[in-house]
LOTIDO-196261 format. One line per field, with one value per atom (N, C-alpha, C): residue in one letter; x, y, z. Coordinates in pm, whole numbers, padded with zeros to 5 digits. Example, Ala and Ser with C-alpha at 12.3 -4.5 7.8 and 13.67 -1.06 7.14 Angstrom:
REM LOTIDO-196261
resn a, a, a, s, s, s
c1 01319, 01230, 01320, 01285, 01367, 01290
c2 -00569, -00450, -00330, -00225, -00106, 00003
c3 00780, 00780, 00780, 00708, 00714, 00787
END
This chain:
REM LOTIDO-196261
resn x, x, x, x, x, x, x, x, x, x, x, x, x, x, x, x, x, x, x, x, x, x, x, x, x, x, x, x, x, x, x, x, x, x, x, x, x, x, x, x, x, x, x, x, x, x, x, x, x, x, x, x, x, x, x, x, x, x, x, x, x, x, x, x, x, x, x, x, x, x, x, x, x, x, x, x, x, x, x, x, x, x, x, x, x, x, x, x, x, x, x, x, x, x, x, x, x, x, x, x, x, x, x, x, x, x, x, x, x, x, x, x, x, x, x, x, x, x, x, x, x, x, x, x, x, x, x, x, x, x, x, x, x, x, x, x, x, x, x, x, x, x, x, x, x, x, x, x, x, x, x, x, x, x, x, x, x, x, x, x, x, x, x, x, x, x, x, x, x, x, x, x, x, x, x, x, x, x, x, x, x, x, x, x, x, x, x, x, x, x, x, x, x, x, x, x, x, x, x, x, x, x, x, x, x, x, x, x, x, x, x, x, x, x, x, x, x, x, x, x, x, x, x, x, x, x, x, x, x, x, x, x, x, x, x, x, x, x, x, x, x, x, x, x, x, x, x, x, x, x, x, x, x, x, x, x, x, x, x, x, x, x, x, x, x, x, x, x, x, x, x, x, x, x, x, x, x, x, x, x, x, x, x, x, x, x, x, x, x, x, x, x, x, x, x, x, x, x, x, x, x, x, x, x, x, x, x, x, x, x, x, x, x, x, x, x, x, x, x, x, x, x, x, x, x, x, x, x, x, x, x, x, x, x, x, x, x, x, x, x, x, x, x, x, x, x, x, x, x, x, x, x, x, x, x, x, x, x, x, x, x, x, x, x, x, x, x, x, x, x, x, x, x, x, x, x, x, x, x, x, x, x, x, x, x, x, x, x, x, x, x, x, x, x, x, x, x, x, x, x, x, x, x, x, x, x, x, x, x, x, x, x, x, x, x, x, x, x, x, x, x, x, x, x, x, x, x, x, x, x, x, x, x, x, x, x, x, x, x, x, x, x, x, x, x, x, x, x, x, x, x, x, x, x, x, x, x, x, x, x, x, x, x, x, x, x, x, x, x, x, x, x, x, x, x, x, x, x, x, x, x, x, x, x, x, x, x, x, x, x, x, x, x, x, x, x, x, x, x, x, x, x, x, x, x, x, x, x, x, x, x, x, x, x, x, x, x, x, x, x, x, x, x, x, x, x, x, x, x, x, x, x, x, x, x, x, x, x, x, x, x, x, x, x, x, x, x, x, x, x, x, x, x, x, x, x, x, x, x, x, x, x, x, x, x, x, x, x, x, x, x, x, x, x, x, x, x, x, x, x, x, x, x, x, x, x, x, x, x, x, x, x, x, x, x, x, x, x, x, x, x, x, x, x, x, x, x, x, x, x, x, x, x, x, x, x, x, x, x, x, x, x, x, x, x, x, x, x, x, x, x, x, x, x, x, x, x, x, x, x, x, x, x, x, x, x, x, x, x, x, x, x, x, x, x, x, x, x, x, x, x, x, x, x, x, x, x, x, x, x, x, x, x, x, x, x, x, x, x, x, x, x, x, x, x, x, x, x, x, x, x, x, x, x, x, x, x, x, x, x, x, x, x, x, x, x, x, x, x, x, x, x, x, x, x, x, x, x, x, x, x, x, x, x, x, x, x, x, x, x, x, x, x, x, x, x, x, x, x, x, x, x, x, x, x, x, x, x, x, x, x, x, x, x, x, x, x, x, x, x, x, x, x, x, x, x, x, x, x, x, x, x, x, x, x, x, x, x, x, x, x, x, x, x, x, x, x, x, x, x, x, x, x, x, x, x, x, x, x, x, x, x, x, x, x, x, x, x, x, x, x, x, x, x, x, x, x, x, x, x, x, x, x, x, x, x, x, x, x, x, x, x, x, x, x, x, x, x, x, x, x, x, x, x, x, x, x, x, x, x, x, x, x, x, x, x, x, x, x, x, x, x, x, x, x, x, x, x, x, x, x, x, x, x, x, x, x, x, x, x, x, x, x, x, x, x, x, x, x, x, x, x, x, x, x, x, x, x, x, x, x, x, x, x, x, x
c1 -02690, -02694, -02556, -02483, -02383, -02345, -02244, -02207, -02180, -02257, -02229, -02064, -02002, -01847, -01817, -01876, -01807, -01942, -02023, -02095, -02025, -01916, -01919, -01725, -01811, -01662, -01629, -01473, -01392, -01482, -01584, -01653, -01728, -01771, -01887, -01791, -01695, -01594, -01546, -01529, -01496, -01671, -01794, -01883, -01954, -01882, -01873, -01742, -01637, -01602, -01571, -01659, -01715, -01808, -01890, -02065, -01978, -01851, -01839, -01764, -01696, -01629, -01703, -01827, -01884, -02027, -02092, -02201, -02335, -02315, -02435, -02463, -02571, -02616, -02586, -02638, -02634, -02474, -02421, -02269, -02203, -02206, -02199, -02215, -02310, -02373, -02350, -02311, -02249, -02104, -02054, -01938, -01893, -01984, -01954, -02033, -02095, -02190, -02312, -02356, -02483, -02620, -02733, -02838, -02806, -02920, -02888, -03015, -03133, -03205, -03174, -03059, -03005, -02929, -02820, -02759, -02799, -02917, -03055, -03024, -03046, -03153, -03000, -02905, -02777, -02748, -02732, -02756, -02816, -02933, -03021, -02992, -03010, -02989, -02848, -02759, -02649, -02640, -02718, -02706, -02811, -02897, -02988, -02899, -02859, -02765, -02664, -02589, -02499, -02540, -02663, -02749, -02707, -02672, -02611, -02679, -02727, -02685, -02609, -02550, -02423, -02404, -02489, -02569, -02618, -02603, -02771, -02767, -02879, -03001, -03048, -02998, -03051, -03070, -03129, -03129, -03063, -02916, -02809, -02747, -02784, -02699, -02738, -02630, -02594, -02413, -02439, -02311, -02255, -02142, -02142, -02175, -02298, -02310, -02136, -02194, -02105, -02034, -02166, -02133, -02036, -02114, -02057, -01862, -01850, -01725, -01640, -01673, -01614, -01579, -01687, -01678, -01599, -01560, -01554, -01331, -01331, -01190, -01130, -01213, -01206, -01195, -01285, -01291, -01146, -01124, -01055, -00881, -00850, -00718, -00757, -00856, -00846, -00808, -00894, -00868, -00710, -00660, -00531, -00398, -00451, -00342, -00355, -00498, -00459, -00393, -00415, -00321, -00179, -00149, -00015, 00016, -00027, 00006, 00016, -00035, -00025, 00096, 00133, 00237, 00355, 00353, 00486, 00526, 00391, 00409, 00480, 00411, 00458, 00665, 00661, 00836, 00860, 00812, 00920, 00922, 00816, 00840, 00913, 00969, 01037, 01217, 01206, 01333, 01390, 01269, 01287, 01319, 01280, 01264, 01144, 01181, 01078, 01009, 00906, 00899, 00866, 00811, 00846, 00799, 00787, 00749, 00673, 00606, 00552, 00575, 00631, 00664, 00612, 00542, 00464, 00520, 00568, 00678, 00621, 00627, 00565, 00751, 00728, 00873, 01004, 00905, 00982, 01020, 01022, 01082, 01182, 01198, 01302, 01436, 01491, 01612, 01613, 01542, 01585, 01508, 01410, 01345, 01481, 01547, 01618, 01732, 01773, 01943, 01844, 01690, 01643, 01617, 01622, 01614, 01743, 01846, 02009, 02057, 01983, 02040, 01932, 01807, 01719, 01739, 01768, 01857, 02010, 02072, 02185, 02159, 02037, 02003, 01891, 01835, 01739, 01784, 01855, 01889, 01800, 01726, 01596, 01458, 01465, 01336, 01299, 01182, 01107, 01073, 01138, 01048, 00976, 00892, 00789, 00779, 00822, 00811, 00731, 00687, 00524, 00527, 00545, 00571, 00485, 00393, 00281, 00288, 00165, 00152, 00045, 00074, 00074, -00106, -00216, -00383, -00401, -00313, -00345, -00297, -00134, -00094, -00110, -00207, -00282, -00415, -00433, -00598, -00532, -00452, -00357, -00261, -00251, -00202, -00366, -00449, -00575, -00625, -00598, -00674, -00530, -00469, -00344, -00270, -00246, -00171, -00039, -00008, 00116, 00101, 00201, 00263, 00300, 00336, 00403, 00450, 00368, 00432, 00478, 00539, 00679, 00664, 00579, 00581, 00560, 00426, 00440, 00370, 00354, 00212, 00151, 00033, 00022, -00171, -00247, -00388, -00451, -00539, -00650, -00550, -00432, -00365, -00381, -00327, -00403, -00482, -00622, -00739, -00758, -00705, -00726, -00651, -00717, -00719, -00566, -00494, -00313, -00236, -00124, -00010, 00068, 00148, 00248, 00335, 00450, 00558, 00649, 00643, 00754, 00874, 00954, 01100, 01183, 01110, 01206, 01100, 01114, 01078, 01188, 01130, 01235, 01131, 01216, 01151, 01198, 01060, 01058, 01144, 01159, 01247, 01196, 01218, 01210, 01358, 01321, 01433, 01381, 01471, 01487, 01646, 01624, 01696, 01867, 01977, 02101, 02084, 02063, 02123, 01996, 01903, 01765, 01805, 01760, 01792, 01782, 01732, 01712, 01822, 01881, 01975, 02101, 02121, 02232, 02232, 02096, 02065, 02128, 02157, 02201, 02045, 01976, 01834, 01707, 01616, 01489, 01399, 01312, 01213, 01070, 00993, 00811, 00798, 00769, 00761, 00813, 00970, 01054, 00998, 00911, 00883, 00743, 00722, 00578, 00582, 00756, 00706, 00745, 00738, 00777, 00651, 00677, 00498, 00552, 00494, 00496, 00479, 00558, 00512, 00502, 00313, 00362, 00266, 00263, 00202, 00037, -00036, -00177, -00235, -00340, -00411, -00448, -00437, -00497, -00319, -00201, -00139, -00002, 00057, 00106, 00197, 00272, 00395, 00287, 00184, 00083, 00076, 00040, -00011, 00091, 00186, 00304, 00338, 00282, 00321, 00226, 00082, -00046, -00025, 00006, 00057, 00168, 00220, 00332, 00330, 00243, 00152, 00105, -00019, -00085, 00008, 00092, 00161, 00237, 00283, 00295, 00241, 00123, 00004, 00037, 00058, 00061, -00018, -00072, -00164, -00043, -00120, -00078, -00099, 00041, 00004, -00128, -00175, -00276, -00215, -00088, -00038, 00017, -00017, 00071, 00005, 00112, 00114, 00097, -00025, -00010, 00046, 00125, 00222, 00219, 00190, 00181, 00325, 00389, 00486, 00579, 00696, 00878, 00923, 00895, 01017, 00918, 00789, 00728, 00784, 00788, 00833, 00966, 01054, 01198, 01233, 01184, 01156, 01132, 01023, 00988, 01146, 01112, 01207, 01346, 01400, 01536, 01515, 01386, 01359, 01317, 01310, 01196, 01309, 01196, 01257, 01132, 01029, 00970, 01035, 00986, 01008, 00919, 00970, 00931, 00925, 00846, 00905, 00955, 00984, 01055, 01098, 01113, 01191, 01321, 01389, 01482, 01600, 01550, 01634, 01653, 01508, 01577, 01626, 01536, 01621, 01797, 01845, 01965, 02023, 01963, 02025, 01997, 01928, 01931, 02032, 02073, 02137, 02300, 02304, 02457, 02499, 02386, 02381, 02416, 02387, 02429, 02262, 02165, 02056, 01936, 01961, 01891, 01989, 01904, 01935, 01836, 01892, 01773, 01809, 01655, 01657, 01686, 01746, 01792, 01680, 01547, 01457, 01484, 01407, 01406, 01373, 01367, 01362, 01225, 01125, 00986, 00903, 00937, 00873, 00793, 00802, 00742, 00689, 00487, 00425, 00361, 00432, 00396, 00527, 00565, 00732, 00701, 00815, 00779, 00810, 00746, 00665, 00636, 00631, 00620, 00475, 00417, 00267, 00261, 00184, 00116, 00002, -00046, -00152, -00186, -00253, -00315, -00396, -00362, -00476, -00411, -00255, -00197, -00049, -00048, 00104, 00197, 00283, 00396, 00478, 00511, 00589, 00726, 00832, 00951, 00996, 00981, 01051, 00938, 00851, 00815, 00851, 00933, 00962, 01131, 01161, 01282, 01326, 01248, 01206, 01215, 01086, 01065, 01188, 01284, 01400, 01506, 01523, 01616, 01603, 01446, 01383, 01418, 01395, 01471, 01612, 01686, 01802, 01878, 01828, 01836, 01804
c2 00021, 00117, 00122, 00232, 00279, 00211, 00142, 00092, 00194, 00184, 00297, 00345, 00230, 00286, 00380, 00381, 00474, 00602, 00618, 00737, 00819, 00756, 00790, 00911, 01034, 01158, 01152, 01247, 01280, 01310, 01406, 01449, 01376, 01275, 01138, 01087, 01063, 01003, 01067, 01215, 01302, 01294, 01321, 01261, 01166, 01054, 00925, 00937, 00987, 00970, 01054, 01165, 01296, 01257, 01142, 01071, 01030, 00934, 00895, 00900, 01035, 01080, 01179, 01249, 01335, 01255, 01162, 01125, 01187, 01290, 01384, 01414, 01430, 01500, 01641, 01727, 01831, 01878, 01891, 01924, 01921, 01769, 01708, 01834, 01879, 01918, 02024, 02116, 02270, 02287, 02152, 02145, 02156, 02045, 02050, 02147, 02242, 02370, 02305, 02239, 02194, 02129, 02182, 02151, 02037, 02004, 01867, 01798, 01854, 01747, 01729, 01804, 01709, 01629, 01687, 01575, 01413, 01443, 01284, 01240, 01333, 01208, 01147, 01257, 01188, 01060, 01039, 00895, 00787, 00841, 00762, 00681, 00759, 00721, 00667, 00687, 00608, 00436, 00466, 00342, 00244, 00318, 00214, 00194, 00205, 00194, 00136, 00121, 00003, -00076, -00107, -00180, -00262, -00146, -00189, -00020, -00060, 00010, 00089, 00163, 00206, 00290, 00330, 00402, 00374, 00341, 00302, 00413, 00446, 00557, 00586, 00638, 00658, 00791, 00800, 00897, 01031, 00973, 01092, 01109, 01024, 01078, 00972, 00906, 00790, 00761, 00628, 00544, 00412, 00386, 00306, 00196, 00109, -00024, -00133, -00297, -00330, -00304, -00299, -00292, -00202, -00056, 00105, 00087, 00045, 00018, -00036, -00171, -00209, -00082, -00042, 00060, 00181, 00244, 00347, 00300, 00197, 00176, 00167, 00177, 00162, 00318, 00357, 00549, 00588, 00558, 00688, 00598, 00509, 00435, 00519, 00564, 00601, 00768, 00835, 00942, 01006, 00875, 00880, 00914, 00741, 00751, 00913, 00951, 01056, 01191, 01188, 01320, 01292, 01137, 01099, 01126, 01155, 01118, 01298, 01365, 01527, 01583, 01471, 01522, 01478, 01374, 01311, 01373, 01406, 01520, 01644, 01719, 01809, 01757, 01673, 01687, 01686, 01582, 01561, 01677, 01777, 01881, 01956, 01987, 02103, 02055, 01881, 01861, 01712, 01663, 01557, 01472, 01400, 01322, 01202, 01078, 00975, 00905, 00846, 00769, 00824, 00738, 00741, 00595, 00590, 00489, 00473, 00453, 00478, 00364, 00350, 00237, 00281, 00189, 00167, 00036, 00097, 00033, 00010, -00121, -00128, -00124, -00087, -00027, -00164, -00267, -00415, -00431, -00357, -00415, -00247, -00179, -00092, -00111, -00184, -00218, -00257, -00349, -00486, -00350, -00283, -00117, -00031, -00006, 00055, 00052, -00078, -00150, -00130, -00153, -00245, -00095, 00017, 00121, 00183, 00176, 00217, 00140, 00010, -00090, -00045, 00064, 00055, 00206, 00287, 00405, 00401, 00326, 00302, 00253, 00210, 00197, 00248, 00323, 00455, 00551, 00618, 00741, 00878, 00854, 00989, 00955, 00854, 00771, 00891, 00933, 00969, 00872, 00868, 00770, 00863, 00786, 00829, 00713, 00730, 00652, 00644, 00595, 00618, 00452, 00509, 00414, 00441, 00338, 00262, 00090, 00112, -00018, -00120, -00196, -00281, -00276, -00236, -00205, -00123, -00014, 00107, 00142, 00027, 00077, 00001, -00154, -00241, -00147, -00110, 00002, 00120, 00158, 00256, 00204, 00048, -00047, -00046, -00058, -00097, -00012, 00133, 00253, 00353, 00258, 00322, 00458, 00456, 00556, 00537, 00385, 00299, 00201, 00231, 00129, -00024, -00071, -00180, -00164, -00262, -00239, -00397, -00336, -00444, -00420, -00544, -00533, -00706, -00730, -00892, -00932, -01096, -01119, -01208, -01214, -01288, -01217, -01296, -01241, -01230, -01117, -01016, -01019, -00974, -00912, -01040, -01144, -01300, -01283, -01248, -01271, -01134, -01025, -00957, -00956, -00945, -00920, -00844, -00912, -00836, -01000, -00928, -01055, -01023, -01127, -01105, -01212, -01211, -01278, -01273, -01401, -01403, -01368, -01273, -01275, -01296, -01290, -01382, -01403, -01488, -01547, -01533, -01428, -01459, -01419, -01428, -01433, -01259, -01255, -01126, -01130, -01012, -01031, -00912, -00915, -00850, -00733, -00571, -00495, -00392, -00342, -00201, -00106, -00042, 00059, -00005, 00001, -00022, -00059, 00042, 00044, 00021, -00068, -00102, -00222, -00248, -00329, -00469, -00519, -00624, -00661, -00548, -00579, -00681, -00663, -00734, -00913, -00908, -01045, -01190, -01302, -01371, -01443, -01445, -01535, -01461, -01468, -01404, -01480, -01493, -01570, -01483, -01503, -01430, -01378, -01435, -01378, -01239, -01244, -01123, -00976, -01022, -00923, -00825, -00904, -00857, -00712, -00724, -00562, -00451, -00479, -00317, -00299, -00189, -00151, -00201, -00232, -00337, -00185, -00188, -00093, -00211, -00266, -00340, -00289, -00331, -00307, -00342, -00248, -00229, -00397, -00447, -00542, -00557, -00678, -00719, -00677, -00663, -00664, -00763, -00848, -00969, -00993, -00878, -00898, -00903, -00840, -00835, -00962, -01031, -01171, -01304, -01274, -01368, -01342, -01209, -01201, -01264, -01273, -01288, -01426, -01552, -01668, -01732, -01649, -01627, -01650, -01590, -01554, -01731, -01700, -01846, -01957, -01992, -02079, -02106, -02017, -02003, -01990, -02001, -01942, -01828, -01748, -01580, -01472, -01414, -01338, -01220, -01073, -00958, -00856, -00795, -00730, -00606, -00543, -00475, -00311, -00293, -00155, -00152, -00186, -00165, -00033, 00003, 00093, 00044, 00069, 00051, 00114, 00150, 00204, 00139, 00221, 00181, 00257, 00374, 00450, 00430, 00388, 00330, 00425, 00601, 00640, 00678, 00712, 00691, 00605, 00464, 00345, 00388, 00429, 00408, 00531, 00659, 00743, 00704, 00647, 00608, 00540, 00370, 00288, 00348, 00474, 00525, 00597, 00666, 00712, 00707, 00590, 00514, 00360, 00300, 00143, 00044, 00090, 00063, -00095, -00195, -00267, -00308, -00342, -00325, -00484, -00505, -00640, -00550, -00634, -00608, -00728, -00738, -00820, -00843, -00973, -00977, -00914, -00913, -00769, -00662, -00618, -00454, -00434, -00557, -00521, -00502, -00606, -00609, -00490, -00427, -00278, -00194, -00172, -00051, -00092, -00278, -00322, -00276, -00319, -00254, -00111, -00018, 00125, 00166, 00073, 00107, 00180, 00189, 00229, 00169, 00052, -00078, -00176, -00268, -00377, -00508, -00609, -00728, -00800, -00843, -00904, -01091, -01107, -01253, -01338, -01357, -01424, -01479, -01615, -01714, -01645, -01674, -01598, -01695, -01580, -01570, -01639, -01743, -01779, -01698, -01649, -01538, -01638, -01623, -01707, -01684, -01549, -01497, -01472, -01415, -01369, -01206, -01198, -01016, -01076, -00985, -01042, -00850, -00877, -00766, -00788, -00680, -00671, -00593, -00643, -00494, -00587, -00464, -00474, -00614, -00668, -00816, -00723, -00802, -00734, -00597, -00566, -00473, -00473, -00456, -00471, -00406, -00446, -00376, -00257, -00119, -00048, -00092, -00080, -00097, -00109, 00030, 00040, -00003, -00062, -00143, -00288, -00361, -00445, -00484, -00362, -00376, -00352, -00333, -00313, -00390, -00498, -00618, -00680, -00694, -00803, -00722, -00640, -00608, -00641, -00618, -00707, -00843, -00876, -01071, -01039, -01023, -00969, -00999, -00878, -00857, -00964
c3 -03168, -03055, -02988, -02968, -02917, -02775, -02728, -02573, -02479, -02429, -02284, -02267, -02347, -02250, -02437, -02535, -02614, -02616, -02503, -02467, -02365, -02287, -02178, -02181, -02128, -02141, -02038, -02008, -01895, -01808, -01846, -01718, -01628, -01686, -01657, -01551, -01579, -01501, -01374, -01385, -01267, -01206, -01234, -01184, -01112, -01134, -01049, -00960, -00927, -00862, -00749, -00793, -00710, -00603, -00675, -00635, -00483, -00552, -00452, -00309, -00347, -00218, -00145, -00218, -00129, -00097, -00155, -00119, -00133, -00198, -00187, -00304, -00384, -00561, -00565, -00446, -00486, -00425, -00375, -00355, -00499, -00566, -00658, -00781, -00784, -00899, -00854, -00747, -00749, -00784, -00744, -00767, -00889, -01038, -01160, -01216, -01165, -01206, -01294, -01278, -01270, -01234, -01268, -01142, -01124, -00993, -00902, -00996, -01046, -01077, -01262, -01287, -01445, -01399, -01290, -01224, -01217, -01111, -01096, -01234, -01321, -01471, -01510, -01495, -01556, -01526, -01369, -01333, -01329, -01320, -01366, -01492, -01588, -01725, -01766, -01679, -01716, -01622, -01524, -01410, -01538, -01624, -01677, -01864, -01859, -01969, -01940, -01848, -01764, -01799, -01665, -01650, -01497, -01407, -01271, -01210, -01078, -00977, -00947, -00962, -00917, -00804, -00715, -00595, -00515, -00414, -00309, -00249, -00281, -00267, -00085, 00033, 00101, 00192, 00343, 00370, 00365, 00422, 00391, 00243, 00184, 00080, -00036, -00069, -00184, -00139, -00134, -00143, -00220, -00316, -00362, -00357, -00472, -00469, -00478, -00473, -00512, -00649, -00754, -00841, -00910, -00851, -00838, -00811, -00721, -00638, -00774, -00811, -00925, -01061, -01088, -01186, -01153, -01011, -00992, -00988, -00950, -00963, -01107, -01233, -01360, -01355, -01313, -01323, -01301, -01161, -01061, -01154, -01204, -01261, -01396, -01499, -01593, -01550, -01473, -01436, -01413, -01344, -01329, -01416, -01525, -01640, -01729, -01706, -01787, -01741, -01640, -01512, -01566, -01581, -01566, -01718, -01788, -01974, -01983, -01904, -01901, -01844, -01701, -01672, -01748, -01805, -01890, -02004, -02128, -02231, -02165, -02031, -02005, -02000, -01934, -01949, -02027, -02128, -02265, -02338, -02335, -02397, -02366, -02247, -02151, -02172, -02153, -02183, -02235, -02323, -02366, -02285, -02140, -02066, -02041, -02066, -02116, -02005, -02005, -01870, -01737, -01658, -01550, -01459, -01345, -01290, -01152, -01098, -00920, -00900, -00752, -00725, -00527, -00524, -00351, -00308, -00207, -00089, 00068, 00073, 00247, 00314, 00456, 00525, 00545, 00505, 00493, 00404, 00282, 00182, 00109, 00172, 00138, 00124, 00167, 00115, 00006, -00035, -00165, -00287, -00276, -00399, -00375, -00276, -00282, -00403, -00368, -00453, -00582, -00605, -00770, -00806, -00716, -00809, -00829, -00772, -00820, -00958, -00939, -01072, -01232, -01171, -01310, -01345, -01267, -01309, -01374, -01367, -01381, -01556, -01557, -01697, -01783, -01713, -01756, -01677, -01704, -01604, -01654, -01787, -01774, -01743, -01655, -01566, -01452, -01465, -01313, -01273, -01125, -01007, -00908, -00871, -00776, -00666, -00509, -00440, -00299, -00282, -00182, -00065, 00071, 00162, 00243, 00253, 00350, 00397, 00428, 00505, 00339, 00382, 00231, 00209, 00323, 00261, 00185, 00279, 00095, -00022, -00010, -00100, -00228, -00220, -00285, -00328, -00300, -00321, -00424, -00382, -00480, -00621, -00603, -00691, -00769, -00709, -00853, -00893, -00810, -00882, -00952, -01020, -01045, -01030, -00891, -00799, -00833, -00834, -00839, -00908, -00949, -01092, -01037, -00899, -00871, -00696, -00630, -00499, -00463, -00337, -00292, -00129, -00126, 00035, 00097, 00178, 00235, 00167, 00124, 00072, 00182, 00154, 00246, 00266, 00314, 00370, 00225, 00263, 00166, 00018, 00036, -00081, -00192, -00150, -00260, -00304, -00234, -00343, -00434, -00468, -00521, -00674, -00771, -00909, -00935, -00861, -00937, -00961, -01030, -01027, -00954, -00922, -00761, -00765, -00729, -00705, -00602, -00530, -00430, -00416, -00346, -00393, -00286, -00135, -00004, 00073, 00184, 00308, 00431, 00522, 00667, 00766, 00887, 01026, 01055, 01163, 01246, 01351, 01456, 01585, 01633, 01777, 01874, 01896, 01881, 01900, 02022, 02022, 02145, 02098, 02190, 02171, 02260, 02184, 02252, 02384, 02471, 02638, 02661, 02627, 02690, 02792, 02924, 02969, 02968, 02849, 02809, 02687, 02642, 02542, 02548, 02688, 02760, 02741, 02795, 02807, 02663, 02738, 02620, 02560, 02676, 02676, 02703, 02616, 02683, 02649, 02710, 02762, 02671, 02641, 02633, 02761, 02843, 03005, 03013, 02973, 02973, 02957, 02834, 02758, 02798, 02880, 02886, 02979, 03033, 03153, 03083, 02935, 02865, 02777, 02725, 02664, 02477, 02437, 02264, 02155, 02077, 01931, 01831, 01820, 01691, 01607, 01462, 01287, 01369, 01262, 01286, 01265, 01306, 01303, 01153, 01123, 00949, 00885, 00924, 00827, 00828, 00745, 00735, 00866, 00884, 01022, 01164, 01161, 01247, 01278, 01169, 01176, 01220, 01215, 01225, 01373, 01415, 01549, 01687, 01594, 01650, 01685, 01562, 01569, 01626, 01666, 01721, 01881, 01939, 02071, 02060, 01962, 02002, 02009, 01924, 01954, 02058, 02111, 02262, 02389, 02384, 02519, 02586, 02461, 02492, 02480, 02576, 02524, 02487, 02405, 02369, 02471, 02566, 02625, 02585, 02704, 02731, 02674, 02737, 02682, 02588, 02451, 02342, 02264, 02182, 02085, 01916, 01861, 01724, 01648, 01555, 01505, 01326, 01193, 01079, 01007, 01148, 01068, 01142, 01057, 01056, 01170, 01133, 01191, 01300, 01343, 01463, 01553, 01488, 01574, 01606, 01546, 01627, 01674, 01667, 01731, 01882, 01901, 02007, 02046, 02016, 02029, 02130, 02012, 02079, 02241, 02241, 02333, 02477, 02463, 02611, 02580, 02647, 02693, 02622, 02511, 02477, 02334, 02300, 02221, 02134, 02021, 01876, 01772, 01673, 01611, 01461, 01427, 01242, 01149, 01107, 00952, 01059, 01009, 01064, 00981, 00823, 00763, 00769, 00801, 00808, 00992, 01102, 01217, 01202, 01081, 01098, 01012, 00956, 00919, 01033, 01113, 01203, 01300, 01331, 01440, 01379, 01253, 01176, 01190, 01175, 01199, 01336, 01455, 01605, 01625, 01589, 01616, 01684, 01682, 01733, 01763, 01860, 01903, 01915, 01826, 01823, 01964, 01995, 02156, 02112, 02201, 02208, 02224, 02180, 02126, 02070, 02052, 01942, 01809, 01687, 01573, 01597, 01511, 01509, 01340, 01310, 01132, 01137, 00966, 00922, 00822, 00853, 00808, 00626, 00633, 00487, 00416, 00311, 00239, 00201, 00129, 00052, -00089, -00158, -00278, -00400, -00503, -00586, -00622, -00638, -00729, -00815, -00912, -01032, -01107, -01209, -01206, -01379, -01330, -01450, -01585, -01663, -01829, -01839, -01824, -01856, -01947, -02015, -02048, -02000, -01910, -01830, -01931, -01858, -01957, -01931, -02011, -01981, -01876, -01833, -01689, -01596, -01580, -01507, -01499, -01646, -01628, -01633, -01624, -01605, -01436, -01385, -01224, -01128, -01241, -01205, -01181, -01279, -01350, -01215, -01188, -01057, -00930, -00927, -00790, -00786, -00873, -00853, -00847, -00906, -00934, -00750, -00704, -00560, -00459
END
C-alpha cells in the first residue's frame, strides 16, 4: 500500500496551508473551486491515512493540531522551495544566472552580514541575495518554513530549543544611547537613578537584548520605567532617539557605529553583560548549498 507522502500533490499541500490561515472549510473550498463537503472527506481521509489529527474541529472554524502545526511547516518550506526553483530557472533562462541565497538578519547583527556579504559576492558575483530584517521570533519561524536560507541575529532563549543548527560568532555588552545634545550626553557618570526621568525605547519582551536588559534591572533593584516605548524597528527607534530626549539600549557595536557616524551618543553607564552572543542559524537534515556555505565561512571570517 502506497505512503501517504507518495499520494500526496501540490494541491494537497496548498490545501493545508489554506486550512490553516483561513480556518474555515468552506472559504477553503471556494477558494480551490471545490465543494466544501469533498473538501470534509478530503481531510478526513487524509488525517486517517497520516494517522494524526491535523485539525481541531470547533465552533468557528478548525485550527491547527499539534500535530497539524508540525506537518504544515513541512508544507508551507516545500511550497516554498518550489516558488524558489521557478524563480531561479526563470533567471537562468533569461540570463544564465545561478543561485541565490536569503539571508534573515536581526538589526544587531548587520554589520558583521554586511562585510560576509561584500566578501561572498566578491566570489559569486552572479549570486541573488535576498535580505529580510526583523526581530530574531519571526525570522526563526521564517528560518523553518524556508522563507530564509540562514539568519544572523542573538542566540539565546526559545531560539536553542528549536530544531536548527547554530553557531556562536561574538559575545558583547549592550549600552545606553541618546541623541548628541541630549542632556545627559555631557555627563562623565550616570547613575540608573539618572535614567529614569526620560521615557525608555527598548526591544519587545521575549527577545535576547530584552532580556539582558530585564537582568540587568534585577540585578540592580530596578524596576522598568512605567513610560516606555516598545520598539522592534531600528529606524523607528532612532528616528525617535534624534528627535526628542528620549533613550534607547543597543549592542555596544552597532551603538558604536551610529556614535562614529555623529548620530548617536553612548551614555556613560556601566557597560551592561550581554547574557546571550550573536550567533548564525540554518536549517538541520539539509545539505547546505554553496552559497550558503560559503556565507557561513565569511561570517566567521568577520
Amino acid at each position: 500500500m502506497a505512503s501517504w507522502t507518495q499520494k500526496i500533490k501540490l494541491q494537497h499541500l496548498q490545501i493545508l496551508v489554506a486550512l490553516a490561515e483561513q480556518g474555515n472549510l468552506t472559504q477553503v473550498a471556494r477558494m480551490m473551486n471545490i465543494t466544501q463537503p469533498a473538501l470534509s472527506k478530503w481531510l478526513t481521509q487524509f488525517e486517517n491515512d497520516v494517522g494524526v489529527t491535523l485539525f481541531e474541529r470547533h465552533s468557528k472554524g478548525l485550527r491547527p493540531s499539534e500535530g497539524g502545526n508540525l506537518l504544515l511547516q513541512h508544507a508551507q518550506r516545500l511550497l516554498n522551495d518550489l516558488e524558489r526553483s521557478q524563480y531561479e530557472m526563470a533567471r537562468f533562462k533569461q540570463g544564465g544566472l545561478v543561485g541565490s541565497l536569503k539571508i534573515g538578519c536581526s538589526p544587531v547583527a548587520t554589520d558583521c552580514v554586511s562585510q560576509a556579504i561584500l566578501s561572498l559576492l566578491s566570489e559569486m558575483p552572479g549570486l541573488h541575495l535576498d535580505v529580510e530584517e526583523k526581530v530574531m521570533t519571526p525570522l526563526l519561524q521564517d528560518l523553518l518554513a524556508g522563507v530564509v536560507d540562514v539568519v544572523v541575529g542573538r542566540v539565546g532563549g526559545r531560539a536553542l530549543t528549536l530544531p536548527l543548527n547554530y553557531q556562536v560568532l561574538y559575545t558583547e555588552p549592550v549600552c545606553f544611547v541618546a541623541r548628541p545634545d541630549h542632556p545627559l550626553a555631557g555627563h562623565h557618570t550616570i547613575s540608573w537613578e539618572d535614567l529614569m526621568s526620560w521615557r525608555w525605547i527598548i526591544w519587545p519582551t521575549g527577545t535576547p537584548i530584552r532580556l539582558s536588559i530585564d537582568n540587568a534591572l534585577a540585578d540592580n533593584g530596578i524596576m522598568l520605567p512605567d513610560n516606555i516605548i516598545e520598539s522592534a524597528s531600528m529606524n523607528v527607534s532612532i528616528n525617535l532617539l534624534q528627535s526628542s530626549d528620549m533613550i534607547s539600549i543597543l549592542s555596544l557595536r552597532l551603538a558604536k557605529r551610529y556614535a562614529g557616524q555623529g548620530q548617536l551618543v553612548i551614555l556613560n553607564l556601566p557597560e551592561i553583560e550581554q547574557k546571550g552572543s550573536v550567533g548564525m542559524f540554518w536549517r538541520k537534515n539539509e545539505i547546505p548549498s554553496v552559497a550558503l556555505e560559503r556565507f557561513l565561512h565569511f561570517l566567521i571570517q568577520v
